[in-house]
N, C-alpha and C positions, 0 to 999 in steps of 0.2 A: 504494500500500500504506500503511496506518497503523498506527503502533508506538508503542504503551505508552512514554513519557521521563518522563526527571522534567521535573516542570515547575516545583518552586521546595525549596528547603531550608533549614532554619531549622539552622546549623551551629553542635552543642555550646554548646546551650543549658543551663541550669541547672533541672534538677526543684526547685522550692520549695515544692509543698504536695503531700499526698495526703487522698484524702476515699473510704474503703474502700466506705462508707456513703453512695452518693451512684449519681447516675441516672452509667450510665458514659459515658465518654469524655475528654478531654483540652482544659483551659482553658488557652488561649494567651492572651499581652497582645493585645488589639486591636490596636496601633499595628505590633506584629510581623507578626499576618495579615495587613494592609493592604502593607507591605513587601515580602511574602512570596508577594501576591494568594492566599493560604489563605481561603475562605468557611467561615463557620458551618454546621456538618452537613457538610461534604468530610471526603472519606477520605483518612487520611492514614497512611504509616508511620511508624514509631518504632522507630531504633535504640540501645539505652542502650548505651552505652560503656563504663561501669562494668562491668555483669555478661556483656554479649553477649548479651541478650534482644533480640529483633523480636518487633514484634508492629505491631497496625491498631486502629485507632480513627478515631471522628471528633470535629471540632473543636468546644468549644464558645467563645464570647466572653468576653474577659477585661478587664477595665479596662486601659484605652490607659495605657501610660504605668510601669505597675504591672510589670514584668518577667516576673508571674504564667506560668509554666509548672506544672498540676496536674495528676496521673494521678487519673481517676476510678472508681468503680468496682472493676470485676476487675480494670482497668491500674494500679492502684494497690499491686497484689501485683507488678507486676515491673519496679519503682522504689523509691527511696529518695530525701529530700530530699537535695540534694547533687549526685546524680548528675549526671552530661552527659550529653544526648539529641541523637540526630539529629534530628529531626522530616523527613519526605518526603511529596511532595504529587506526582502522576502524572496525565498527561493523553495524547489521543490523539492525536497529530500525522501529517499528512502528510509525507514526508521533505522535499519543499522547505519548506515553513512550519515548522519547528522548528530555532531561531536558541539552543535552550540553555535550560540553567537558570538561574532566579534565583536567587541565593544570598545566604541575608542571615548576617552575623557580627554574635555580641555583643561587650560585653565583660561582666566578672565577675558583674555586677547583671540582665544579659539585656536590657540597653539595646542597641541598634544600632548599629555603629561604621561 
Protein backbone atom coordinates (compact mmCIF):
# COMPACT_ATOMS: atom_id res chain seq x y z
CA UNK A 1 0.00 0.00 0.00
CA UNK A 2 1.34 3.62 -0.50
CA UNK A 3 0.55 6.65 1.78
CA UNK A 4 0.78 10.34 1.15
CA UNK A 5 4.00 11.47 4.24
CA UNK A 6 5.54 14.20 4.55
CA UNK A 7 8.59 14.07 3.07
CA UNK A 8 10.44 17.27 4.37
CA UNK A 9 9.46 20.72 6.21
CA UNK A 10 10.90 23.95 6.28
CA UNK A 11 9.88 24.75 10.23
CA UNK A 12 8.73 28.46 11.12
CA UNK A 13 10.27 30.11 8.71
CA UNK A 14 10.01 33.91 8.22
CA UNK A 15 7.78 35.41 5.33
CA UNK A 16 10.14 38.53 4.02
CA UNK A 17 8.74 39.67 0.94
CA UNK A 18 5.21 39.66 -0.87
CA UNK A 19 4.94 40.47 -4.80
CA UNK A 20 0.74 40.68 -5.20
CA UNK A 21 1.60 41.41 -8.79
CA UNK A 22 3.67 38.66 -9.77
CA UNK A 23 3.24 35.01 -11.71
CA UNK A 24 2.11 33.06 -8.30
CA UNK A 25 3.78 30.98 -6.07
CA UNK A 26 6.32 30.94 -3.37
CA UNK A 27 10.39 31.88 -3.49
CA UNK A 28 12.25 29.96 -1.16
CA UNK A 29 16.24 30.48 -0.52
CA UNK A 30 17.81 27.84 -2.75
CA UNK A 31 20.22 26.74 -0.06
CA UNK A 32 16.85 25.99 2.03
CA UNK A 33 15.25 23.79 -0.86
CA UNK A 34 18.51 21.95 -1.31
CA UNK A 35 18.30 21.16 2.69
CA UNK A 36 14.97 20.43 2.59
CA UNK A 37 15.22 18.22 -1.02
CA UNK A 38 12.19 20.88 -2.04
CA UNK A 39 12.56 21.08 -6.28
CA UNK A 40 11.49 24.08 -8.31
CA UNK A 41 7.66 23.78 -9.43
CA UNK A 42 6.96 20.88 -6.35
CA UNK A 43 3.86 21.22 -4.46
CA UNK A 44 4.08 22.28 -1.42
CA UNK A 45 1.80 23.21 1.66
CA UNK A 46 1.90 26.24 3.64
CA UNK A 47 0.83 26.71 7.18
CA UNK A 48 1.07 30.42 8.56
CA UNK A 49 1.19 30.47 12.18
CA UNK A 50 0.21 33.81 12.53
CA UNK A 51 -3.20 33.95 11.00
CA UNK A 52 -4.13 29.97 10.75
CA UNK A 53 -4.25 30.01 6.87
CA UNK A 54 -3.33 26.63 4.77
CA UNK A 55 -3.02 26.92 1.66
CA UNK A 56 -0.70 25.15 -1.75
CA UNK A 57 1.53 26.46 -3.85
CA UNK A 58 4.41 25.66 -5.74
CA UNK A 59 8.19 26.56 -5.26
CA UNK A 60 9.92 28.94 -7.09
CA UNK A 61 14.05 29.55 -6.67
CA UNK A 62 15.56 31.94 -4.43
CA UNK A 63 19.06 33.19 -4.03
CA UNK A 64 21.07 30.55 -1.98
CA UNK A 65 22.16 32.12 0.92
CA UNK A 66 19.50 35.10 0.82
CA UNK A 67 16.96 33.69 3.63
CA UNK A 68 14.20 34.99 0.90
CA UNK A 69 10.84 33.21 1.83
CA UNK A 70 8.18 35.32 -0.78
CA UNK A 71 4.37 34.75 -1.12
CA UNK A 72 3.58 35.33 -4.77
CA UNK A 73 0.77 36.19 -6.22
CA UNK A 74 -2.89 35.21 -4.62
CA UNK A 75 -0.54 33.78 -1.69
CA UNK A 76 0.58 36.87 -1.19
CA UNK A 77 -3.06 38.00 0.35
CA UNK A 78 -2.71 35.29 3.04
CA UNK A 79 0.70 36.49 4.41
CA UNK A 80 2.37 39.32 5.98
CA UNK A 81 6.12 40.05 6.19
CA UNK A 82 6.92 38.95 9.52
CA UNK A 83 4.90 36.15 9.67
CA UNK A 84 6.10 32.32 10.54
CA UNK A 85 5.23 29.71 7.96
CA UNK A 86 5.39 26.18 7.84
CA UNK A 87 6.20 25.27 4.41
CA UNK A 88 5.40 21.16 3.79
CA UNK A 89 6.49 19.16 0.99
CA UNK A 90 4.42 15.33 0.52
CA UNK A 91 5.45 12.29 -1.33
CA UNK A 92 4.21 8.75 -1.85
CA UNK A 93 5.86 6.05 0.02
CA UNK A 94 5.70 2.57 0.45
CA UNK A 95 5.25 1.66 4.36
CA UNK A 96 8.67 -0.16 4.47
CA UNK A 97 10.74 2.68 2.55
CA UNK A 98 9.51 5.68 4.44
CA UNK A 99 12.24 6.32 7.29
CA UNK A 100 10.55 10.06 8.13
CA UNK A 101 10.64 13.53 7.40
CA UNK A 102 13.26 15.83 6.81
CA UNK A 103 13.18 18.74 8.97
CA UNK A 104 15.02 21.74 8.53
CA UNK A 105 15.10 24.69 11.45
CA UNK A 106 16.16 28.25 11.15
CA UNK A 107 17.00 30.77 13.14
CA UNK A 108 15.66 34.46 13.16
CA UNK A 109 17.27 35.44 9.45
CA UNK A 110 15.89 31.96 7.95
CA UNK A 111 19.45 30.60 7.87
CA UNK A 112 19.67 26.95 8.92
CA UNK A 113 20.66 25.89 12.29
Amino acid sequence: MTRTMLKAKLHRVKITDKNLHYEGSITIDEDLMKLSDIKEYELVQIANINNGQRFETYVMRGQPGSGTIALNGAAARLGEVGDLVIIMSYALYEDEEYEGPTIVRVDTQNHPI
